[in-house]
N, C-alpha and C positions, 0 to 999 in steps of 0.2 A: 504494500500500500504506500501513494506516493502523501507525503506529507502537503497541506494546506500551504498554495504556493506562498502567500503572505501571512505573515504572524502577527502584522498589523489592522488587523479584521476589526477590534477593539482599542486602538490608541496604548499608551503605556503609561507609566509613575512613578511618582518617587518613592523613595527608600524606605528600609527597616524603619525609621524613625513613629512611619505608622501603621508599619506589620501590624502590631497588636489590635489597634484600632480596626483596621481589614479583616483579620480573620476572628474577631470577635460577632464581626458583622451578620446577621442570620442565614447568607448565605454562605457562608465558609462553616457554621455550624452545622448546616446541614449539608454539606459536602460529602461525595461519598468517601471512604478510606480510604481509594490510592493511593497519595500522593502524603499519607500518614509521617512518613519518616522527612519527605520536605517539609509540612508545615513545621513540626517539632526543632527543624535547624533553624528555620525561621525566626519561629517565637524567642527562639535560645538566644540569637541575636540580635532580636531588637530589644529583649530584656537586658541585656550583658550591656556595659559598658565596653565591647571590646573592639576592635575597629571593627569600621562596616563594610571592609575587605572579606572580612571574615564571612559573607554573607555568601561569596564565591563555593564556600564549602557546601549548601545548600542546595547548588545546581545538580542535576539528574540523581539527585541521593535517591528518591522511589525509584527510578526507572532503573537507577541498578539492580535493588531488591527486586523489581517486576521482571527484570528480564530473564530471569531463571526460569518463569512459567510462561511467559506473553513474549514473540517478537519487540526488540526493542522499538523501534518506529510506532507498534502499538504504545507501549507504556511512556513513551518521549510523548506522544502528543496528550496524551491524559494529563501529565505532568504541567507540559506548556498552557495546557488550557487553567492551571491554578495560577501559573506565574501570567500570565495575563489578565487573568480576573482581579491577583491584587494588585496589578497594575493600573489596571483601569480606574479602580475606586482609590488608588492612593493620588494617583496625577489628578480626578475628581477633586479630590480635597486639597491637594497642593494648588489647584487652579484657583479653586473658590476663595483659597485664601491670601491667592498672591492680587487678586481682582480687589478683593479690601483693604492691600496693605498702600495706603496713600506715600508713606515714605517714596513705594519702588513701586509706579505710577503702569512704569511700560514692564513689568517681570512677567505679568501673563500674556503677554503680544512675543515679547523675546522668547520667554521658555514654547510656546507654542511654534514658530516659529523655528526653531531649535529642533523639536522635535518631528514635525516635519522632514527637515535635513537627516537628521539621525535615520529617520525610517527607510529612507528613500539608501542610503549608504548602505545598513543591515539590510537590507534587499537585492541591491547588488552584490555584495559583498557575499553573501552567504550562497548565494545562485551560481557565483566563480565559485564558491569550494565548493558544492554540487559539481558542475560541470569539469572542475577540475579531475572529478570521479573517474570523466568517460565513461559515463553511465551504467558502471558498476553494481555491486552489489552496496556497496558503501556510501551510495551519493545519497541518498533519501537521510539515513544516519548522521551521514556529515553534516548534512544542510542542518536538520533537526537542529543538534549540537552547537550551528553554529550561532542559529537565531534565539536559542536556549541562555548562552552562554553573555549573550549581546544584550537580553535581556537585563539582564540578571548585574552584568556589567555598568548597564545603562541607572539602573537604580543605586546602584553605589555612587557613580559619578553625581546625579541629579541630588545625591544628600547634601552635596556640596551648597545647594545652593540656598539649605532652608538655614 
C-alpha cells in the first residue's frame, strides 16, 4: 500500500509545550491504542523539563512495536495520523494565540506563511527520497519516515518560537 501522497491533508503545530493540552483533549482520549507507546514518549516530554530535542525519540516508537505483526507502511501511517492530529490542534492554539498577542502584530501572517514554505519543501523533499528508491520495495517506507521525521522535526523547531 502506497502511502497518502501529502501529509499535509491537515496543516501542522507547535510543540511539546502543549502535548499535554492535545492529548488531554477528548479526542486523543478516545483514540484507539496504536500508537500507545508514542503518546506515552510524548506526554514524558512535554512533562520533563528536558530539551525538546528529546521529542525526536518519540518518532515511529509504535510503528516499531507494530511492525512485528502489521507491514510497516500499515502501522507508519496509523502512527502519522496521531502526529498530525496533534499537530493540527496545537498550530490551532498557537494561531489563536499569536492573533491576540498585540506585542507581535504580524506572528500569525509570518508563522502561517512559514508554514506554507515548510510544506511545500517536506513534499518535495520527501518525494526525492521516495524516488531516490527506484521504486523499490523501500520507497513507500522511506517516504513515510521521511515526512514522519519532518514532522516531528518541525515541532521542535516551531517551540522556538513560543
Amino acid at each position: 500500500m502506497r502511502p497518502p501522497r501529502s501529509v499535509f491533508r491537515h496543516g501542522l503545530a507547535l510543540g511539546t509545550a502543549l502535548a499535554i493540552l492535545v492529548l488531554s483533549q477528548p479526542a486523543f482520549a478516545e483514540a484507539p491504542q496504536f500508537p500507545q507507546d508514542t503518546q506515552v514518549c510524548v506526554r514524558a516530554a512535554a512533562q520533563s523539563d528536558a530539551d525538546p530535542a528529546t521529542l525526536k525519540d518519540c518518532a515511529l516508537r509504535s510503528t516499531r512495536a507494530c511492525q512485528a505483526r502489521e507491514p510497516f507502511v500499515s502501522c507508519a501511517e496509523r502512527e502519522m495520523e496521531f502526529w498530525r492530529g496533534l499537530l493540527d490542534q496545537t498550530l490551532a492554539s498557537f494561531l489563536g494565540a499569536a492573533a491576540q498577542d498585540h506585542d507581535r502584530p504580524h506572528l500569525a501572517d509570518a508563522l502561517s506563511r512559514s508554514q506554507k514554505a515548510w510544506e511545500i519543501y517536506v513534499e518535495a523533499h520527501c518525494h526525492a527520497v521516495e524516488r531516490a528508491m527506484l521504486g523499490g520495495s523501500g520507497a513507500a517506507p522511506e517516504e513515510l519516515s521521511c515526512q514522519l521525521n519532518h514532522i516531528v522535526a518541525r515541532i521542535i523547531a516551531l517551540q522556538g518560537l513560543d
